[in-house]
C-alpha positions as CSV (number, residue, x, y, z in Angstrom):
1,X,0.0,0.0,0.0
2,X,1.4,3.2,-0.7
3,X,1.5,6.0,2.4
4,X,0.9,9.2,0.6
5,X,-1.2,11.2,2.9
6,X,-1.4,11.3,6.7
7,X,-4.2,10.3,8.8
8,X,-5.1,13.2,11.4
9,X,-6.4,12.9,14.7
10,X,-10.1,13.5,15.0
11,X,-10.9,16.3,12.7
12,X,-14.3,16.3,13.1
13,X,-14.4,16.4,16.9
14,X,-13.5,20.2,17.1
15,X,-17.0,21.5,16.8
16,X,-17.9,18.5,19.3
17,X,-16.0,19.6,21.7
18,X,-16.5,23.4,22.0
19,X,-18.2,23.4,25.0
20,X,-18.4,20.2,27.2
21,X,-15.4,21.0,29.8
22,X,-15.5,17.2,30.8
23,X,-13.9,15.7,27.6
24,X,-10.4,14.8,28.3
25,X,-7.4,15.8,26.2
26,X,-4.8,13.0,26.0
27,X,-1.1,13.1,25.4
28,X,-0.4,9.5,23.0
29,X,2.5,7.6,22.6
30,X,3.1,5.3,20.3
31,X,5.7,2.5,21.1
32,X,6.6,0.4,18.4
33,X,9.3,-2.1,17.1
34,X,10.2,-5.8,17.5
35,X,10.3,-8.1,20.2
36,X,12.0,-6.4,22.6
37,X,9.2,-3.8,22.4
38,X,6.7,-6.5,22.4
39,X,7.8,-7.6,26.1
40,X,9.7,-10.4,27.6
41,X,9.5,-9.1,30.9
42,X,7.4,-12.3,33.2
43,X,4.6,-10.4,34.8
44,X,5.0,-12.8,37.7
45,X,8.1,-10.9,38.5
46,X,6.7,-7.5,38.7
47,X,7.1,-5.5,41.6
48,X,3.9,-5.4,44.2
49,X,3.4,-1.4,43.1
50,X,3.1,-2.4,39.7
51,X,0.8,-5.5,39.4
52,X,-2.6,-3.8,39.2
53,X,-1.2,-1.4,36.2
54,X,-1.4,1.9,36.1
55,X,-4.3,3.5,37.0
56,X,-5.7,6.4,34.8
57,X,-3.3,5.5,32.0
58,X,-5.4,3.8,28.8
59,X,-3.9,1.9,25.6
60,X,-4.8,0.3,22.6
61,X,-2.7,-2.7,21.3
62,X,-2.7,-3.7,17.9
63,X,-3.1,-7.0,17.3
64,X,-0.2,-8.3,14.8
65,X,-0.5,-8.8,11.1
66,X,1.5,-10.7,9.2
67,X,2.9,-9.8,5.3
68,X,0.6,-10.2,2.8
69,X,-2.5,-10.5,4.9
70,X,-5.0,-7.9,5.0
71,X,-4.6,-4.9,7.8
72,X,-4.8,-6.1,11.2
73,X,-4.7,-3.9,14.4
74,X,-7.0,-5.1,16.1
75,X,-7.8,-3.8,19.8
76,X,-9.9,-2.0,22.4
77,X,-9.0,0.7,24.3
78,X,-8.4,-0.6,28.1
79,X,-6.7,0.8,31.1
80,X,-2.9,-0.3,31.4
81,X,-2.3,-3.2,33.0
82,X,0.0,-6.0,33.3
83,X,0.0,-8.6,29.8
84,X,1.1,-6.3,27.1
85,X,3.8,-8.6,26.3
86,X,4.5,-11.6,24.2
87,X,1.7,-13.3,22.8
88,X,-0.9,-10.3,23.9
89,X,-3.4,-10.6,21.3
90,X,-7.1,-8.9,20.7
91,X,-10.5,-9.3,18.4
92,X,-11.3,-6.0,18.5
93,X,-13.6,-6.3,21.6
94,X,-11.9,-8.2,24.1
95,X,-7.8,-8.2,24.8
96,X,-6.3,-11.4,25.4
97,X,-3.3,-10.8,28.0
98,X,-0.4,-12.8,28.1
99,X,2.2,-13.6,31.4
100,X,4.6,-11.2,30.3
101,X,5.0,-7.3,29.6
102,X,7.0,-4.7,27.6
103,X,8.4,-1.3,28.4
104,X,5.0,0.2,29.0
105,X,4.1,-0.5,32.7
106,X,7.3,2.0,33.7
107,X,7.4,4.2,31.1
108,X,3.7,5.1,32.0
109,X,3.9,5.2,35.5
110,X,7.1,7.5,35.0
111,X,5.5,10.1,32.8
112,X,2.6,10.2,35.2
113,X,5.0,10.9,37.8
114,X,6.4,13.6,35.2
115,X,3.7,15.1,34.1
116,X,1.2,14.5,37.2
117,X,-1.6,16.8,35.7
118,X,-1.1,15.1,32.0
119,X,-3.4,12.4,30.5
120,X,-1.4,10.3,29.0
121,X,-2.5,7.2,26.8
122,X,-0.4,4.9,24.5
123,X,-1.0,3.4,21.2
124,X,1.1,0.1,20.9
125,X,1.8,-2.0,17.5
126,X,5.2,-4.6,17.2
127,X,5.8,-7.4,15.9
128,X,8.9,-9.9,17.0
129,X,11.4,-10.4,14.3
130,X,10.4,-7.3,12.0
131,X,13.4,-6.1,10.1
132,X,12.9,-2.4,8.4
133,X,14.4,-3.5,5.0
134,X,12.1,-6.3,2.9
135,X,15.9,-7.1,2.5
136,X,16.8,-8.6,5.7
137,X,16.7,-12.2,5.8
138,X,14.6,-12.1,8.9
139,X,11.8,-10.3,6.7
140,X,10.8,-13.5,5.0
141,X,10.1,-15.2,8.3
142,X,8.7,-12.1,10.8
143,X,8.0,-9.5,7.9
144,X,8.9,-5.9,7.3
145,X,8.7,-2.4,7.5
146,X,9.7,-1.3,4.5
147,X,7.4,1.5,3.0
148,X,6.9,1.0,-0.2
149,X,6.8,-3.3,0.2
150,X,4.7,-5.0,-2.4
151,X,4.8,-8.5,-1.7
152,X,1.7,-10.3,-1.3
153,X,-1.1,-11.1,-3.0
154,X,-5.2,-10.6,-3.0
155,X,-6.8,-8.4,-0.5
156,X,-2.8,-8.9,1.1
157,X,-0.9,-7.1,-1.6
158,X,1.2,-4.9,-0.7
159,X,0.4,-5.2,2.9
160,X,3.3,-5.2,5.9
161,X,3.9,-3.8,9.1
162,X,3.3,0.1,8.5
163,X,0.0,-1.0,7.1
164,X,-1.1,-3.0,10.3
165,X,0.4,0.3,12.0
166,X,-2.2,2.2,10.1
167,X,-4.4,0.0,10.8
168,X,-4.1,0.0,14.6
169,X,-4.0,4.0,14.7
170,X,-7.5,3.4,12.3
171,X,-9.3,1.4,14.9
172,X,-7.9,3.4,17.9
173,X,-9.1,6.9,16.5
174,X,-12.2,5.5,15.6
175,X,-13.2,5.5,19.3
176,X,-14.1,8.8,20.4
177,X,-14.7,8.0,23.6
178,X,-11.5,6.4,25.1
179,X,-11.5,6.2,28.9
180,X,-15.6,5.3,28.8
181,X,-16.8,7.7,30.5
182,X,-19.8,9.2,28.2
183,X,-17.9,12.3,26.5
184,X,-15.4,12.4,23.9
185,X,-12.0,12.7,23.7
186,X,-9.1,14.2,22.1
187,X,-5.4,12.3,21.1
188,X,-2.5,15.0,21.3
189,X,0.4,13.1,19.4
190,X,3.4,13.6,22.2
191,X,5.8,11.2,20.7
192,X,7.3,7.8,19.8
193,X,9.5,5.2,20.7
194,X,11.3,3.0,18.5
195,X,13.3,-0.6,20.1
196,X,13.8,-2.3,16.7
197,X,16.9,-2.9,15.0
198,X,18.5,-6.4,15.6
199,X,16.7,-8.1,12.5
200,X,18.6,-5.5,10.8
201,X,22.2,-6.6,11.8
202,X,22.6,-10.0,10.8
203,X,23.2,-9.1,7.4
204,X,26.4,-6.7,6.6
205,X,24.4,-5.2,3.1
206,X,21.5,-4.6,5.1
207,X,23.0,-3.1,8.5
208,X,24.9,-0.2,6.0
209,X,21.5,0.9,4.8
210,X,20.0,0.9,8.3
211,X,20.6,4.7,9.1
212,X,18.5,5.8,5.7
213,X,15.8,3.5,6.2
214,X,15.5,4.4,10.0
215,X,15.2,8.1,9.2
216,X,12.5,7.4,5.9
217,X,10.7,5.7,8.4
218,X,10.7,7.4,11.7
219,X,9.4,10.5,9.4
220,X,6.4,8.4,8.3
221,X,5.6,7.1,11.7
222,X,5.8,10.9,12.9
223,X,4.1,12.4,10.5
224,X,0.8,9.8,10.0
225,X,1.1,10.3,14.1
226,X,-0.3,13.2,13.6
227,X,3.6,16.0,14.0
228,X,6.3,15.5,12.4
229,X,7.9,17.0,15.4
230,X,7.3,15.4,18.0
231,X,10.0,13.8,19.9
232,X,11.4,10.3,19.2
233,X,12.8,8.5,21.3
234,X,15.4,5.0,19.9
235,X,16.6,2.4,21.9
236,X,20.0,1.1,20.8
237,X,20.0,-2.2,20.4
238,X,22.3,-4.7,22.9
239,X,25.8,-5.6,21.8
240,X,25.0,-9.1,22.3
241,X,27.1,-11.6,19.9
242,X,23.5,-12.8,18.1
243,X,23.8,-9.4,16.3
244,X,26.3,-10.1,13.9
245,X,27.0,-6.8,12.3
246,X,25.2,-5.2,15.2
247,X,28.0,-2.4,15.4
248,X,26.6,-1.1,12.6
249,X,23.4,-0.5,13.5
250,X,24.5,0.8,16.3
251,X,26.3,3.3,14.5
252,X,23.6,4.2,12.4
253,X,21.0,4.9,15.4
254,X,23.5,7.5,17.3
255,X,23.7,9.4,13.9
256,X,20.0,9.2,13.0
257,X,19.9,10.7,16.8
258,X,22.4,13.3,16.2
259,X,21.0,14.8,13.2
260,X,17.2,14.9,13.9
261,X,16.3,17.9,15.6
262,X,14.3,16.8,18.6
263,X,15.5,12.6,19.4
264,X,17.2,10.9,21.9
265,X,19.0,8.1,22.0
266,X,18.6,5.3,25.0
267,X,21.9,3.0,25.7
268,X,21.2,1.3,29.2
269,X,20.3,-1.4,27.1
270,X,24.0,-2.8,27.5
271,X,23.5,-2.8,31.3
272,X,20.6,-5.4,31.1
273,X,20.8,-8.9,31.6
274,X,18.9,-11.5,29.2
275,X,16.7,-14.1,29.7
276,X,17.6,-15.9,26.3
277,X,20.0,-14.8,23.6
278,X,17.8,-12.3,22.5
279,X,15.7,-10.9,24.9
280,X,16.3,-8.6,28.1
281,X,15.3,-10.1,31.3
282,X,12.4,-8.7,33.7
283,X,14.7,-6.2,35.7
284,X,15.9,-4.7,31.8
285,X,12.6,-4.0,30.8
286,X,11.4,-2.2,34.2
287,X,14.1,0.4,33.6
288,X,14.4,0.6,29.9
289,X,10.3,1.5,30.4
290,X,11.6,4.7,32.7
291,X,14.5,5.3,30.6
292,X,12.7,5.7,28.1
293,X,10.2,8.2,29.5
294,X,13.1,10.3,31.1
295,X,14.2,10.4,27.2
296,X,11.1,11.3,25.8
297,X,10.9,14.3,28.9
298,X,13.7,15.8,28.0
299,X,15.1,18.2,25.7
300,X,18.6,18.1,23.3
């Protein structure tokens, strides 16, 4: 599918609105990647504070789509709560929640603690595996980011992981009301976060092209978001062995970081421990969710 024009957040609420001082306005992030996005974190591990969630804090998880099958995105709006992680999945009116969680439990109760007087709500959509370039041996397996893919066949042509992106932002703005409570509200994009990147590195072709795709995408995620500047926010990926030309990539994230004009680059990802070869372990993910946050709060 071709990404020519962006979708914009609720245009015909304005008029709506004028006028009812209960609606809500609501700062959204969107956090998206691969499977270090999705969550290994074991929600039997979590911390006492954090096992009911996080109050007042509301997101809408895409289900996942594969290549070449029609949009997916799936989800329903639901307060934040423990299960975002691997193997979360949703039909649109119930969310299925797995034993394990992501980034999002922290990096939500941090901007709360933040921004105390901010609404703040999160739009999720990764997939495990996901390279960015259809090139990346990976992609045939997990899929792709790539823009401009057209693989596939049918009511699937041309369809990857930015259009089951789309398609989660479709279904999420189509609710009007998102925290339930009778009025409508308003999504103010605030920024995105970005923990993808190893798929990329286990090819040396595909690793030197990863700083030019990162940027041509990061600019379409911003801008169908809703502002092109907004802050974004990349965690670099480990230096774990399983990355063969992981150096690269590396590379290429810190100078995507150093020449956009509001992004920050998170690198406490090399303190974390791992529960297998590719995945950070539950302590990793608690702090990479605040790290992340603190990022996304700051200026450069």
């Amino acid at each position: 599918m071709k990404r020519t024009a962006s979708f914009l957040f609720f245009l015909g609420w304005s008029a709506a609105l004028c006028g009812v001082a209960t609606a809500k306005d609501y700062h959204v992030y969107y956090l998206g990647g691969q499977s270090n996005m999705d969550g290994y974190g074991k929600v039997g591990e979590l911390p006492e504070d954090l096992k009911a969630g996080v109050p007042g804090v509301w997101i809408f998880h895409g289900n996942m789509g594969r290549d070449g099958k029609p949009p997916a995105g799936q989800g329903k709006w639901s307060e934040l709560k423990p299960g975002h992680g691997r193997s979360f999945g949703s039909d649109g009116k119930k969310n299925k929640y797995s034993d394990r969680f992501g980034v999002e439990l922290t990096f939500a109760r941090r901007l709360k603690e933040l921004y105390p007087d901010r609404n703040v709500a999160l739009i999720k959509y990764s997939r495990g595996g996901t390279s960015i370039s259809a090139k990346a041996s990976a992609a045939k397996r997990f899929g792709c980011w790539e823009p401009d893919w057209e693989g596939g066949a049918g009511a699937g042509k041309g369809v990857n992981q930015y259009d089951h992106f789309l398609a989660t932002l479709k279904h999420a703005r189509a609710v009007e009301d998102v925290d339930g409570d009778g009025e409508k509200d308003r999504l103010i994009p605030s920024g995105l976060v970005w923990m993808q990147g190893e798929s990329d590195a286990q090819q040396k072709e595909v690793a030197d092209l990863y700083e030019a795709n990162l940027g041509k995408l990061m600019g379409l995620l911003a801008k169908d978001l809703g502002d092109e500047k907004q802050r974004v926010v990349i965690g670099r990926i480990t230096d774990w062995k399983v990355w063969t030309h992981g150096a690269i990539v590396r590379a290429a994230q810190a100078a995507f970081v150093n020449k956009h004009p509001n992004a920050a680059l998170v690198t406490s990802t090399d303190d974390y421990g791992n529960s297998d070869p590719w995945h950070y372990d539950t302590a990793g993910y608690l702090d990479l969710g605040k790290r992340f946050a603190d990022a996304m709060a700051g200026e450069k």
